[in-house]
C-alpha positions as CSV (number, residue, x, y, z in Angstrom):
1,X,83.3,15.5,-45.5
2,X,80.8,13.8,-47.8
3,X,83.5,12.5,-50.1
4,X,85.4,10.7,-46.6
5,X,81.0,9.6,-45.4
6,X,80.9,8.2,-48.7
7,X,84.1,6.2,-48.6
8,X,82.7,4.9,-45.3
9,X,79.6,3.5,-46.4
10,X,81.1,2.1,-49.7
11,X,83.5,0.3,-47.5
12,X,80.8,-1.1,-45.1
13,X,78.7,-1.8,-47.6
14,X,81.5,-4.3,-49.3
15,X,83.1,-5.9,-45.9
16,X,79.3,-6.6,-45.0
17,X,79.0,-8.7,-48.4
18,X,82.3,-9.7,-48.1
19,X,80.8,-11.7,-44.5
20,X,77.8,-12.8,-46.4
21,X,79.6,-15.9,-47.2
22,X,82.7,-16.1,-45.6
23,X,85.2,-18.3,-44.6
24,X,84.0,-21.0,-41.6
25,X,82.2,-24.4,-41.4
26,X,78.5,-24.3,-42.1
27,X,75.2,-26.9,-42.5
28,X,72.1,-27.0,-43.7
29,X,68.8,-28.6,-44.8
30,X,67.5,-29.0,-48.4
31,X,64.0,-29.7,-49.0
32,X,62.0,-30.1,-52.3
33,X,61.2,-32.1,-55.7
34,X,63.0,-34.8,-56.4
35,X,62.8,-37.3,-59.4
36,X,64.5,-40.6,-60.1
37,X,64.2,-41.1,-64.0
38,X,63.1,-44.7,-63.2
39,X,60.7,-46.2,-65.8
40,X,59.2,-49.3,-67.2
41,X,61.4,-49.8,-70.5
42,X,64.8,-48.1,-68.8
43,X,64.1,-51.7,-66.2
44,X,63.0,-54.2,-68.6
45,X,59.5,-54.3,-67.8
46,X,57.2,-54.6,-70.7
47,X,54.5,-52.1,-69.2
48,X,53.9,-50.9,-65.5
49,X,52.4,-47.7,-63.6
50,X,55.7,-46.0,-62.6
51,X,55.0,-42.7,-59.6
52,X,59.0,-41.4,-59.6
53,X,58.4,-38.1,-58.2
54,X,57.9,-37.2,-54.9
55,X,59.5,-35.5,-51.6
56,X,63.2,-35.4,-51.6
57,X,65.7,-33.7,-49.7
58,X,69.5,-33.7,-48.2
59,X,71.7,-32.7,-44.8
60,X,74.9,-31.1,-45.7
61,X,77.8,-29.7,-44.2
62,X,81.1,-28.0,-45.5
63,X,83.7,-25.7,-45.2
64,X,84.1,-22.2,-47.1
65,X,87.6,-21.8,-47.5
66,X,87.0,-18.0,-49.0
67,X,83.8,-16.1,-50.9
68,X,84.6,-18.3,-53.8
69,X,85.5,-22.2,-53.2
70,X,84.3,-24.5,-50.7
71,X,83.8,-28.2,-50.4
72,X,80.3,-30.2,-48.8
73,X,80.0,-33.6,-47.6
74,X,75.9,-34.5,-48.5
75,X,73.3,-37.2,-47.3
76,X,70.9,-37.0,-49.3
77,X,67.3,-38.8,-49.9
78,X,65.0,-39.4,-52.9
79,X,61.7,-40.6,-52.9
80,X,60.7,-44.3,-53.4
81,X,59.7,-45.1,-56.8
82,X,57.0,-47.4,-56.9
83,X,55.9,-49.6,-59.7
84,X,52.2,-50.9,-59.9
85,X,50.4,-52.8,-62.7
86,X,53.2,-54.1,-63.9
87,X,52.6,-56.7,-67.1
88,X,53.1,-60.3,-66.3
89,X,50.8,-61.0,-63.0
90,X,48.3,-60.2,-61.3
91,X,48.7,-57.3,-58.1
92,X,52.0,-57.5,-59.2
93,X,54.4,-54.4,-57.3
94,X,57.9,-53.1,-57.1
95,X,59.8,-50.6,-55.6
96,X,63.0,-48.9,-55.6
97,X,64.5,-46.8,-52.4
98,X,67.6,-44.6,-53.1
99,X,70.0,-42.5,-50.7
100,X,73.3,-41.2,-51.5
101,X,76.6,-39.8,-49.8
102,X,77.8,-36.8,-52.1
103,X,80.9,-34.7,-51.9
104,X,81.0,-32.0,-54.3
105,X,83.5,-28.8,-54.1
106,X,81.0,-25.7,-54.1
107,X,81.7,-22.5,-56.0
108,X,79.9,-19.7,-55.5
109,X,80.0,-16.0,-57.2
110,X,78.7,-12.8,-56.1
111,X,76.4,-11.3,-58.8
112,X,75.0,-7.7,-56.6
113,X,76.1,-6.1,-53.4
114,X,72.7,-7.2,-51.9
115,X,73.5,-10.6,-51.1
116,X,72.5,-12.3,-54.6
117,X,74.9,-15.4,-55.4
118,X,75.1,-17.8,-58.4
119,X,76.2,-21.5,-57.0
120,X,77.4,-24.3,-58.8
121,X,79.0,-27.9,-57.4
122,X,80.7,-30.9,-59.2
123,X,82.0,-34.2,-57.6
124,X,80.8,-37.6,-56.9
125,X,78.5,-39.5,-55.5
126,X,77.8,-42.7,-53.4
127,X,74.2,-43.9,-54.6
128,X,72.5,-47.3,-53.0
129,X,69.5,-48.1,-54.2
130,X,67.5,-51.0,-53.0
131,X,64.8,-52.9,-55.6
132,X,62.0,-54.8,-54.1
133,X,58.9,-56.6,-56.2
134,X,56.3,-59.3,-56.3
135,X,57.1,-60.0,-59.8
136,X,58.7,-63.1,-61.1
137,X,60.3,-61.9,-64.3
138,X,63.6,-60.0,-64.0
139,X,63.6,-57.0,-64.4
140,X,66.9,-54.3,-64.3
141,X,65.8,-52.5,-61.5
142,X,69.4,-52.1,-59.4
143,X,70.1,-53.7,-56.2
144,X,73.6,-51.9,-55.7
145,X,75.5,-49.2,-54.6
146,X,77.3,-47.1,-57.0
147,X,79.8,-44.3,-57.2
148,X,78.8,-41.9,-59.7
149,X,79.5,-38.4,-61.1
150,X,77.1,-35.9,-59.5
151,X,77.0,-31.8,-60.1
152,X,74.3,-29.2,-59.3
153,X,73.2,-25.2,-59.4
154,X,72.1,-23.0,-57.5
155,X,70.6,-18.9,-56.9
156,X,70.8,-17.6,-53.2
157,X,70.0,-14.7,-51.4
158,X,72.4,-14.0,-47.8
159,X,69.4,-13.6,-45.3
160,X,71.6,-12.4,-42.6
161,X,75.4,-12.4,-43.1
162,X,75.2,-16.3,-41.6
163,X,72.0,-17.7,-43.1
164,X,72.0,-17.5,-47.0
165,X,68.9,-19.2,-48.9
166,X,69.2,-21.1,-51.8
167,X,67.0,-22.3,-54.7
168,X,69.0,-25.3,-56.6
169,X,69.0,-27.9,-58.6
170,X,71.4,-31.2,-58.4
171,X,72.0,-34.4,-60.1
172,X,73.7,-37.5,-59.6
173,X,74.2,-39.0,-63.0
174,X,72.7,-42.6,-64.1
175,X,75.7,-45.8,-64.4
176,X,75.1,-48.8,-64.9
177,X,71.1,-49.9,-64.9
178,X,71.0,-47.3,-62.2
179,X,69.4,-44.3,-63.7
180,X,69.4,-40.3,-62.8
181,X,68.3,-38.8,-59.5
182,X,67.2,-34.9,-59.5
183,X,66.3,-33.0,-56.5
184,X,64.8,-29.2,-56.6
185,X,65.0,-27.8,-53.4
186,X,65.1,-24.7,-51.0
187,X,68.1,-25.0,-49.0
188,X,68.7,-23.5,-46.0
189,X,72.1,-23.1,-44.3
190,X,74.2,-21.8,-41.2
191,X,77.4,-20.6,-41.1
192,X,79.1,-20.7,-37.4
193,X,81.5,-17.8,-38.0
């Protein structure tokens, strides 16, 4: 009798991870750090106050084929980096707005029966930035859209079986005279299963 209670529980225990992230659409939210590796020499400027840091933060959604593989479609928004004091005239002031479409395929792998995942995702990314400034020299700042090689990481924890919660990390890599763009987040996400 134990031996068939014990099989029981064993076998709920694993079909109840098993649904932690299963197969279905989901979407989510991502909120956090981001940085945009922006700085006076990487845009030609001699010498300027450069704030690059700030609130960042993306809407996803994707499908989970099975516990392992899925794909996400991304928007996702970095702060505005601002330069200030900028050599070469007086009050002089830029700044450069980025956003980005990424679509990534999503692994994920199971490290403990209690819901604890390891996440990673590679694929590409659609990255406009827009420069503005009131200085007359020219500087490299980009004033383009780009496709470029993005990837991220991730730790989460299944908060229900439809609601995991995820601390990660993702990049789109610099091209061109655009540079990096990093966001450290909290994610949050639904799966309609």
């Amino acid at each position: 009798m134990k031996r068939k209670l014990s099989t029981f529980l064993l076998g709920l225990t694993l079909s109840s991870t098993a649904q932690a992230v299963f197969p279905g659409p989901y979407a989510g939210i991502t909120l956090g750090e981001a940085f945009t590796n922006y700085s006076a020499s990487n845009t030609g400027l001699a010498s300027a106050t450069v704030d690059n840091t700030g609130l960042g933060g993306s809407l996803y959604g994707g499908y989970q084929f099975n516990m392992n593989w899925g794909v996400e479609l991304a928007y996702v928004q970095f702060p505005s980096t601002k330069f200030d004091n900028v050599v070469g005239g007086a009050n002089s002031t830029g700044t450069v707005n980025e956003n980005a479409i990424e679509i990534m395929i999503k692994g994920t792998v199971p490290i403990s029966d209690a819901g604890f995942n390891i996440t990673a995702k590679a694929g590409a990314a659609y990255l406009n930035a827009t420069a503005s400034h009131t200085f007359s020299n020219v500087s490299g700042a980009p004033n383009q859209g780009r496709l470029l090689p993005a990837y991220g990481v991730g730790f989460s924890y299944d908060v229900t079986s439809s609601t995991p919660l995820e601390i990660s990390w993702s990049r789109i890599q610099n091209g061109g005279n655009m540079q990096s763009a990093d966001l450290l987040g909290l994610s949050l996400t639904y799966f309609f299963n």
